[in-house]
C-alpha positions as CSV (number, residue, x, y, z in Angstrom):
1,X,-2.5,-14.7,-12.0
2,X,-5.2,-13.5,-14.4
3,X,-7.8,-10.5,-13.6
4,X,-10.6,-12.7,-12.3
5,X,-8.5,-14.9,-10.3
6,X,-7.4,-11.5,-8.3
7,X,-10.7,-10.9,-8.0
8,X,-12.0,-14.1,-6.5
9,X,-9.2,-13.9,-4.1
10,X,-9.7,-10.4,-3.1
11,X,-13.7,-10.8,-2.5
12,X,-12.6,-14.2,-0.6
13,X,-10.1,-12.1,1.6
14,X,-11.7,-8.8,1.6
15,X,-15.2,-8.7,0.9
16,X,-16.1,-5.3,2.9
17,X,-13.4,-2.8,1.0
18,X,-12.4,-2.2,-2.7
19,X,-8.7,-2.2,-3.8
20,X,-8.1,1.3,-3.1
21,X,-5.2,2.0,0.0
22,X,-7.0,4.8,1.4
23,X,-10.2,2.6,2.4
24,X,-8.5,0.0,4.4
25,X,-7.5,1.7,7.9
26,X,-11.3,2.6,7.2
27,X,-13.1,-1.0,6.3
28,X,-11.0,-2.9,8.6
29,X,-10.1,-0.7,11.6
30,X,-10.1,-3.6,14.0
31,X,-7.1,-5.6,12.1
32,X,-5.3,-2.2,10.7
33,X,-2.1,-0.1,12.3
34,X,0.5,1.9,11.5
35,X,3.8,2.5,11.2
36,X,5.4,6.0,10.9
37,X,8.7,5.9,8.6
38,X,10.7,8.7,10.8
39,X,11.1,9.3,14.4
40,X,8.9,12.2,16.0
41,X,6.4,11.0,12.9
42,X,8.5,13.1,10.4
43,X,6.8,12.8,7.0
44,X,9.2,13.1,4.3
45,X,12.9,12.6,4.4
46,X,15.5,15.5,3.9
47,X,18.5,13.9,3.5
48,X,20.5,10.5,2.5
49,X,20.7,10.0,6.7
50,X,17.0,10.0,6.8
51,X,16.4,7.9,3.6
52,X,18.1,5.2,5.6
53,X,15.9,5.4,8.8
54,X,13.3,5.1,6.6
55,X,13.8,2.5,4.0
56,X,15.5,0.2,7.2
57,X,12.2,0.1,9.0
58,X,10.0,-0.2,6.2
59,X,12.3,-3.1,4.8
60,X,12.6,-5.0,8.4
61,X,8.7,-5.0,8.8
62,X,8.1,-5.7,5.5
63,X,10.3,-8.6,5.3
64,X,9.0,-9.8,9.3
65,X,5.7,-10.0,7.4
66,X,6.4,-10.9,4.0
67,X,9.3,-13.6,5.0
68,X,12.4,-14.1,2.4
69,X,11.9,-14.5,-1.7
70,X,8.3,-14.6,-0.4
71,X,6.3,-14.0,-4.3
72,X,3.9,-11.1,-3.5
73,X,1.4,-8.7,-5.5
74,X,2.2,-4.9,-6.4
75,X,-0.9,-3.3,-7.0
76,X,-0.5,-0.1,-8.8
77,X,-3.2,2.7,-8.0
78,X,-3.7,5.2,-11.0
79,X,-6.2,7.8,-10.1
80,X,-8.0,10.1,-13.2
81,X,-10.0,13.1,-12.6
82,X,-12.0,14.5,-15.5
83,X,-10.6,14.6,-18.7
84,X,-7.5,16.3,-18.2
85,X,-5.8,15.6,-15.2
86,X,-3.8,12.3,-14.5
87,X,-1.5,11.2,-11.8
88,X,0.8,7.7,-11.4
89,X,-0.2,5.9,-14.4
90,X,1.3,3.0,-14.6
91,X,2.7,2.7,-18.5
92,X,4.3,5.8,-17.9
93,X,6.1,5.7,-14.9
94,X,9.6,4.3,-15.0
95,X,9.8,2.5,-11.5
96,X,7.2,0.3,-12.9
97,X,8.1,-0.8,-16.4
98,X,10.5,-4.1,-15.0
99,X,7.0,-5.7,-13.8
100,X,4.4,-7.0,-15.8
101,X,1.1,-5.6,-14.7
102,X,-2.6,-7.0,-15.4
103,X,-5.3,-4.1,-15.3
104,X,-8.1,-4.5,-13.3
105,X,-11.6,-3.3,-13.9
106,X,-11.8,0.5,-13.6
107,X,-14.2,2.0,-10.6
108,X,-16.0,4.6,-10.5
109,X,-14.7,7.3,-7.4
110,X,-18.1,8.8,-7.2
111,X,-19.8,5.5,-6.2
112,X,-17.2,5.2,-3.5
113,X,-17.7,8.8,-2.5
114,X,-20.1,11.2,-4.4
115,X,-19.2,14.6,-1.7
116,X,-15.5,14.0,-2.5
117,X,-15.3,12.9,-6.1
118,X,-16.7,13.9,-9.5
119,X,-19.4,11.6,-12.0
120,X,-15.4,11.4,-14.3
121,X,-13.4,10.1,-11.9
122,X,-12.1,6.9,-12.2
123,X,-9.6,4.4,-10.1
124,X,-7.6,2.3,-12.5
125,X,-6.0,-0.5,-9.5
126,X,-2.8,-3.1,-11.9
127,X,-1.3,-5.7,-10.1
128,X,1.9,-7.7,-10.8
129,X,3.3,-10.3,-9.0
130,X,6.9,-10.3,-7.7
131,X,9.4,-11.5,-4.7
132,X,10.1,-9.4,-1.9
133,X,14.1,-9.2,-0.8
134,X,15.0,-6.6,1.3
135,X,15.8,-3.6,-0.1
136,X,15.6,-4.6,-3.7
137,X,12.3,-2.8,-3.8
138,X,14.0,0.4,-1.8
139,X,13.6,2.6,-5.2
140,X,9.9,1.9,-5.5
141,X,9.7,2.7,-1.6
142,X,11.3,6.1,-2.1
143,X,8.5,6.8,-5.1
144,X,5.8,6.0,-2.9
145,X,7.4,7.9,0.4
146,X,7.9,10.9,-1.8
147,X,4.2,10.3,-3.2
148,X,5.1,10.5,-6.6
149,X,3.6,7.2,-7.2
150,X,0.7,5.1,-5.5
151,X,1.0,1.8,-4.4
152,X,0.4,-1.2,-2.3
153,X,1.8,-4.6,-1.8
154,X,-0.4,-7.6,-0.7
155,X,0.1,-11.7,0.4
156,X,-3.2,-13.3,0.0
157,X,-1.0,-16.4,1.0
158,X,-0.1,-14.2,4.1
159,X,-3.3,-12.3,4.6
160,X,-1.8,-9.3,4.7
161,X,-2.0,-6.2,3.0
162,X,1.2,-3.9,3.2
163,X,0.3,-0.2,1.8
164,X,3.5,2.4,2.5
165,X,2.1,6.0,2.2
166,X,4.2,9.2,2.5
167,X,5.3,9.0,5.8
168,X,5.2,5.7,7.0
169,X,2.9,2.1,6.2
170,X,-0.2,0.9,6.7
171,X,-1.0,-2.7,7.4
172,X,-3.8,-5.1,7.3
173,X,-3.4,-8.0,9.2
174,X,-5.9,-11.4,9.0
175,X,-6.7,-10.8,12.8
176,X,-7.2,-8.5,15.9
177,X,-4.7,-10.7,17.9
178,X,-1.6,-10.5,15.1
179,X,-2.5,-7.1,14.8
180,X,-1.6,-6.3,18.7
181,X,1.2,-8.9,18.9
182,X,2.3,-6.6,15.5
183,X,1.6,-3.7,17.3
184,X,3.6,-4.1,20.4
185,X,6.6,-5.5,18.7
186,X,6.8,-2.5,16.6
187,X,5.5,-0.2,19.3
188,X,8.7,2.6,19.1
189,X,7.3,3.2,15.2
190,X,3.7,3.8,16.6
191,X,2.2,7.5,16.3
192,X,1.7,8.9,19.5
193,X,-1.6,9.9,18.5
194,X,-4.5,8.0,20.1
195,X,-6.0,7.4,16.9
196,X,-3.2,5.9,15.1
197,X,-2.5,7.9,12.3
């Protein structure tokens, strides 16, 4: 898939958000929910016992939405504030050197949000296209849980957007109906919170 053809596909499918995770629960509240990783909502994991928990409900939901050898986008999210400070870029990082990512254009964080971000900030989203299997992503799950990277997995096929965070996932869904049906399926994962998060 080339750069503009992402683009066409994400202004078709999402034409009230930019690809940045953080906006989603935001610009689509009414087809968003989430899933916390850990019972009692316990962010990070402490030991190997807990790594399971985690990576065997992200990779059972996952794959309930994604299906099997489903092909699927990674987008990688590399933030950069100012000049000299720079987290989870993509060439760099390890975890992401086996895919081939396309850059997409850089945005500008103070147009998203001038009171939170500087006139030198900058967004630089990458995709790459892959298959999802269950657990052969379960190294790039850790990353993100442990948020030493940023990312987001999405199925314009599927109309869904999956975006794991550090301490559970995210997920846009195409409508308010599959979002509840979602919902109470997965309804022991829920946070207790009324809110969601």
């Amino acid at each position: 898939m080339t750069k503009e053809g992402f683009q066409k596909l994400w202004t078709l499918n999402y034409p009230d958000t930019v690809p940045i995770s953080y906006l989603f629960k935001h610009d689509y509240s009414e087809r968003w929910f989430r899933i916390h990783s850990l019972p009692n909502s316990k962010r990070y994991a402490e030991d190997e016992s807990e790594w399971q928990i985690l990576l065997s409900r992200q990779n059972e939901i996952i794959t309930d939405f994604f299906g099997l050898e489903t092909p699927f986008l990674i987008v990688a999210e590399e933030y950069n504030w100012g000049d000299n400070r720079q987290i989870h870029i993509t060439d760099e990082e390890d975890i992401f050197k086996p895919f081939s990512f396309v850059r997409l254009d850089n945005i500008e964080l103070n147009k998203i949000d001038s009171e939170e971000y500087n006139e030198p900030d900058i967004y630089r989203p990458a995709f790459a296209l892959t298959i999802w299997k269950p657990k052969y992503h379960d190294n790039l799950l850790r990353e993100i849980a442990n948020d030493n990277i940023r990312a987001y997995f999405i199925s314009f096929d599927k109309n869904v957007i999956v975006a794991p965070y550090d301490g559970g996932v995210d997920f846009i869904l195409k409508d308010i109906t599959t979002k509840e049906n979602y919902k109470n399926k997965y309804r022991q994962w829920l946070s207790e919170r009324e809110d969601g998060l």
